[in-house]
C-alpha positions in Angstrom: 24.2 22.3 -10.9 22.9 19.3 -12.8 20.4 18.3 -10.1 18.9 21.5 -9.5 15.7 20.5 -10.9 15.7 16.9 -9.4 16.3 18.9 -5.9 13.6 21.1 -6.7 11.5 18.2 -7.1 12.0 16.6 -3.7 11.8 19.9 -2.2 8.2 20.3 -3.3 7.3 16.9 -2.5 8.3 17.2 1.2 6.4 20.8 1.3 2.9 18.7 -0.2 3.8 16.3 2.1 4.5 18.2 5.7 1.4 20.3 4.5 3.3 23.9 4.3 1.4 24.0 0.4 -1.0 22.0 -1.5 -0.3 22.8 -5.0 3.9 22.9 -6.3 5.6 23.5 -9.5 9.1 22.6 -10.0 11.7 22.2 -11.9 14.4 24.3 -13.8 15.6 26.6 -16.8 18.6 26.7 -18.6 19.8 29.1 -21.4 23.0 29.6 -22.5 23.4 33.2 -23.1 27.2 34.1 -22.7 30.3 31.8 -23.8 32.3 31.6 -20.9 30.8 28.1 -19.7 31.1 26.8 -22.9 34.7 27.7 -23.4 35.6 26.3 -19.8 33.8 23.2 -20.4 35.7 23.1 -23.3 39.0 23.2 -21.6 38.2 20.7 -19.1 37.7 17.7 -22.6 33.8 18.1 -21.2 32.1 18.4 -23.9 32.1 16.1 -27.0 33.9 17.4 -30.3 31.6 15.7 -32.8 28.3 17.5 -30.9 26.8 14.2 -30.5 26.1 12.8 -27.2 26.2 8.9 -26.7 25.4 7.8 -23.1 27.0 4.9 -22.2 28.2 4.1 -25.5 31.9 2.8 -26.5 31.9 6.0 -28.6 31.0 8.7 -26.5 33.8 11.6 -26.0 31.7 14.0 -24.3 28.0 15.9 -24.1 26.8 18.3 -25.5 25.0 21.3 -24.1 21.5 21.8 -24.2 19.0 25.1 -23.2 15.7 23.9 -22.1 12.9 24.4 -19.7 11.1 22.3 -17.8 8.0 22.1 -14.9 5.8 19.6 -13.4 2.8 20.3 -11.4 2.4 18.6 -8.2 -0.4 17.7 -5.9 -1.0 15.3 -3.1 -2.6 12.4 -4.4 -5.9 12.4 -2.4 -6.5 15.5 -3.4 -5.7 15.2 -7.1 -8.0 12.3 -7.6 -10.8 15.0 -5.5 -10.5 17.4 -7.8 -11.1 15.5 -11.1 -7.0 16.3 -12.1 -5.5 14.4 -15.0 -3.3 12.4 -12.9 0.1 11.3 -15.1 2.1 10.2 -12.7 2.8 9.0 -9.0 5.9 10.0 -7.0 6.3 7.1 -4.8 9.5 8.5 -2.7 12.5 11.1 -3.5 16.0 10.7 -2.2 18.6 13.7 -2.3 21.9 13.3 -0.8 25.4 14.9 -1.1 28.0 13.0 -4.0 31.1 13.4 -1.9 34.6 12.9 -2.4 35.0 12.6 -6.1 37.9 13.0 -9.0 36.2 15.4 -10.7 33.2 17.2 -11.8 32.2 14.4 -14.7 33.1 11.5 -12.0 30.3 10.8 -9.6 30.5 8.7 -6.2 29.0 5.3 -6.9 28.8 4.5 -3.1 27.0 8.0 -2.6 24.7 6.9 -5.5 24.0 3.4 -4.2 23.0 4.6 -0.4 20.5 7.4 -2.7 18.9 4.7 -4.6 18.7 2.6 -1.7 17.0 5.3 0.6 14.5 5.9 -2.4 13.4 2.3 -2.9 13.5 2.1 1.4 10.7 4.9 1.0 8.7 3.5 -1.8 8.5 -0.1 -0.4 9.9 -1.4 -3.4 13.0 -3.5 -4.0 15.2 -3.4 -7.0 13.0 -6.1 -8.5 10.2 -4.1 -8.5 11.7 -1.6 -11.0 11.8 -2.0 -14.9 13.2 1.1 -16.0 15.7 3.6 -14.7 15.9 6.9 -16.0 19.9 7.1 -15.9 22.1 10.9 -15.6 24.1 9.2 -18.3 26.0 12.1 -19.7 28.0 10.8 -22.6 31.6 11.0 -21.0 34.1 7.9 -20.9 34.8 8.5 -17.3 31.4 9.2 -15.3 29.1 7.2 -17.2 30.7 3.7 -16.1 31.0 4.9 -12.8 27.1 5.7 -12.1 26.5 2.4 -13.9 28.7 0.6 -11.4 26.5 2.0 -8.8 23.3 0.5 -10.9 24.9 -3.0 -11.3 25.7 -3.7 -7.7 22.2 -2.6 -6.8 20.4 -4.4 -9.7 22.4 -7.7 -9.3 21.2 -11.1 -9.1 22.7 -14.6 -7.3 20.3 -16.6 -10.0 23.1 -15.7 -12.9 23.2 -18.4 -15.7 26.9 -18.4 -16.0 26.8 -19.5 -19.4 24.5 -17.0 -20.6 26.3 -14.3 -18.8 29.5 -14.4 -20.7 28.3 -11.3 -23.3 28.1 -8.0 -21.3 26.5 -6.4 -24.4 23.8 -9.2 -25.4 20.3 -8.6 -24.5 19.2 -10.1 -20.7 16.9 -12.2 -22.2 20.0 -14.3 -23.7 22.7 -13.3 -20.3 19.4 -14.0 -18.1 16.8 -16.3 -19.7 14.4 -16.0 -16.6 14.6 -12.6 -15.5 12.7 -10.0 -17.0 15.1 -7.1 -18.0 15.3 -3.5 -16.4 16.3 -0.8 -19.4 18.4 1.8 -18.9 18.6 4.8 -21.0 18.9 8.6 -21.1 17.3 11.7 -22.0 20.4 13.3 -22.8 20.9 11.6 -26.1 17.9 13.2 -27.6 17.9 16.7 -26.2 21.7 17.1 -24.8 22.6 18.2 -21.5 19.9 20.6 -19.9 22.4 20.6 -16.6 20.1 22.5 -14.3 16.9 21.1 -16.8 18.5 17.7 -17.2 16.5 16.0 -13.8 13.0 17.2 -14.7 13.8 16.5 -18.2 14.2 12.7 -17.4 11.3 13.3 -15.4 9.2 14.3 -18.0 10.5 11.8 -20.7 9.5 8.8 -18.3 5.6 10.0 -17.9 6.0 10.3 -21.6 6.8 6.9 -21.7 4.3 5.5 -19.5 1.6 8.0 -21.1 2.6 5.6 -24.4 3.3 2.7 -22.7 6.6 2.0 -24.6 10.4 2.1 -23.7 12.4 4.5 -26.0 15.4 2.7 -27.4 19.1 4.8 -26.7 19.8 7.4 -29.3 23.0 7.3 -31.0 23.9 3.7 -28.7 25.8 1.1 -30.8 28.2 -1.1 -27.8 27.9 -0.5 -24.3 31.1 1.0 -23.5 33.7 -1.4 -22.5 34.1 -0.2 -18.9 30.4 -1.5 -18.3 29.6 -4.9 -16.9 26.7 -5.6 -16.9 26.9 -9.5 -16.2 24.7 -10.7 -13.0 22.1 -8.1 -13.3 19.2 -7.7 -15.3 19.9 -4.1 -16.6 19.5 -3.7 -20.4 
């Protein structure tokens, strides 16, 4: 479903790695070409009446679909920098695991999410300091986005909180956090929708971008965090 393309990914990256290829593309396609998905999605209060999807805004009432496709070539790095490639990106580590017991299809598993991210920064030899952006699922539903964002915020905490700078979960965390440079979070989804099977390359893709421009894309459609986000204690922005 919605990670297809992000499993695709990590798949190919443990191929490159054990040596079974030496050249991968990955990631997805998604078209929507009869109605039935739409009209269950529908149903279930998925989907977001207005056609605008706000991740992890107060506003947002549901996504909105998407038809894309997306790929990324991928090559051992070694051998990338031997054959004169246009290198874009690095993938430090990759971490798949299974969400678990859930509510629903919109509700992820936080604790599932935390021990993914955790495995993935394990890998990379980084620690949740190291990171200044996250590239976040963030589909624009009132129920799941808090939920993956209360996985981020107990990873991306911090015991140096300034408790009187802390007391607005929607300022910037230069004014919760004086001393702490911030981590932004933000999704692809705003701009292009919900690829679903596309959406995990998508993110992908959008991230290179950034770094290719070196500049952080401010939230479409985002006006106040949703009220079911706290973000106090962490430096997530």
């Amino acid at each position: 479903a919605c990670s297809s393309s992000s499993l695709a990914i990590h798949f190919a990256v443990e191929s490159l790695r054990r040596g079974e290829s030496d050249t991968a593309l990955a990631g997805g396609v998604n078209l929507i070409l009869t109605p039935e998905t739409t009209i269950a999605f529908s149903k279930a209060r998925m989907l977001s009446p207005e056609g605008v999807c706000r991740p992890f805004d107060s506003r947002a009432n549901g996504y909105v679909r998407g038809e894309g496709c997306g790929l990324v070539l991928l090559k051992r790095l070694a051998d990338a920098e031997r054959d004169g490639d246009n290198i874009l990106a690095v993938l430090r580590a990759t971490s798949v695991n299974q969400d678990g017991r859930t509510s629903g299809i919109s509700a992820p598993n936080s604790q599932s999410q935390m021990a993914c991210i955790r495995e993935a920064l394990k890998q990379a030899a980084f620690t949740p300091d190291d990171i200044d952006y996250i590239e976040a699922h963030g589909t624009g539903t009132p129920l799941g986005d808090p939920i993956e964002m209360m996985a981020l915020t107990e990873i991306f905490k911090t015991n140096q909180v300034d408790e009187s700078a802390a007391a607005d979960a929607n300022s910037a965390v230069s004014e919760r956090l004086p001393h702490l440079r911030p981590c932004y979070v933000s999704s692809v989804k705003a701009n292009v929708g919900h690829m679903e099977t596309v959406s995990g390359v998508a993110g992908l893709i959008k991230v290179v971008l950034m770094m290719q421009h070196d500049q952080f894309m401010r939230q479409t459609h985002f006006e106040a965090l949703n009220p079911h986000i706290k973000l106090d204690g962490t430096r997530l922005v």
